[in-house]
C-alpha positions as CSV (number, residue, x, y, z in Angstrom):
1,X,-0.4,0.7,9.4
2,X,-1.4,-2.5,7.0
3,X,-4.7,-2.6,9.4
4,X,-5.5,0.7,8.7
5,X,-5.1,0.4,5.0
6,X,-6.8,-2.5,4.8
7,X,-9.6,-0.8,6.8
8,X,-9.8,2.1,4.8
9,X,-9.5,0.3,1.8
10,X,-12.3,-2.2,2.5
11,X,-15.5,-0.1,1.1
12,X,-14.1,0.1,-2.1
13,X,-12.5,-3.4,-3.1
14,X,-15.7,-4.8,-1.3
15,X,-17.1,-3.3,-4.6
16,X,-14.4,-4.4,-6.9
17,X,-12.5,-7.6,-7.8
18,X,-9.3,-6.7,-9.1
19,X,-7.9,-7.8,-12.8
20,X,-5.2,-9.0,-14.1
21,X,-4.8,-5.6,-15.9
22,X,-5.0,-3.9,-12.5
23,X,-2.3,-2.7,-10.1
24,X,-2.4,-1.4,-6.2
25,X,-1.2,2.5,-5.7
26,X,0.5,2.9,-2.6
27,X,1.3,6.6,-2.4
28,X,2.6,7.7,1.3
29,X,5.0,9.6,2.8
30,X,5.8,7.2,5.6
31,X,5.9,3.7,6.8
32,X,6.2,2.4,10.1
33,X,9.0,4.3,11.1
34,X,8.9,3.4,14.8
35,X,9.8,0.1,13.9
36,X,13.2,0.9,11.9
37,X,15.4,-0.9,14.7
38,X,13.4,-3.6,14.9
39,X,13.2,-5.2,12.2
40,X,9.5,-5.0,11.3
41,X,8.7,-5.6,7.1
42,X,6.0,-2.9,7.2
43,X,9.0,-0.4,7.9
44,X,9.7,-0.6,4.0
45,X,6.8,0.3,2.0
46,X,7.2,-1.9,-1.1
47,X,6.9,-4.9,1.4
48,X,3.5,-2.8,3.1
49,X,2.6,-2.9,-0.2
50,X,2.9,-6.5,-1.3
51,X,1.0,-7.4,1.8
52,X,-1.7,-4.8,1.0
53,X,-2.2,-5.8,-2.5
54,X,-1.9,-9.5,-1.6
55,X,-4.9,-9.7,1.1
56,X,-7.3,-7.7,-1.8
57,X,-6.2,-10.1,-4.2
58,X,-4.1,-8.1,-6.5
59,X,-2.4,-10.1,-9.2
60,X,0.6,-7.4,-10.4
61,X,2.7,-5.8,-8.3
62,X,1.8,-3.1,-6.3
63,X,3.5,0.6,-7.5
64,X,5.0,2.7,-4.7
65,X,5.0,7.1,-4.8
66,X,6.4,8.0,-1.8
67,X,8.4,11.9,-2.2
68,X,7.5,13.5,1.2
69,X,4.3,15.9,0.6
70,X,4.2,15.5,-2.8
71,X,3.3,11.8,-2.7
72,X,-0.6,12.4,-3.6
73,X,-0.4,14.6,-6.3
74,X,2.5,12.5,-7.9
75,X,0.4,9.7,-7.3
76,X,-2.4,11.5,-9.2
């Protein structure tokens, strides 16, 4: 999932450099799920979401919305 974040995120932070002012919204309804008995950090989303906002050089921490199909709307 952190692959095809990063992918889908790419167009647009190629475009920006994030400030000190600005966070990373993570709104989803699911993490990696398959990996819940294994032990995988991408299972949790906050930890998807450190990692996400980390590699596009975020400096705050990232905020989560995750509140099944409402996610994007909340998010918005």
């Amino acid at each position: 999932l952190l692959s095809l974040l990063i992918e889908a995120g790419k167009p647009i932070m190629d475009r920006f450099a994030p400030s000190d002012r600005d966070l990373l919204l993570l709104s989803t309804t699911k993490g990696e799920i398959q990996h819940l008995d294994q032990g995988v950090e991408q299972v949790y989303l906050y930890k998807l979401a450190d990692q996400l906002a980390s590699y596009f050089g975020f400096q705050n921490s990232p905020l989560v919305i995750s509140n099944a199909c409402v996610s994007g709307i909340q998010a918005l």
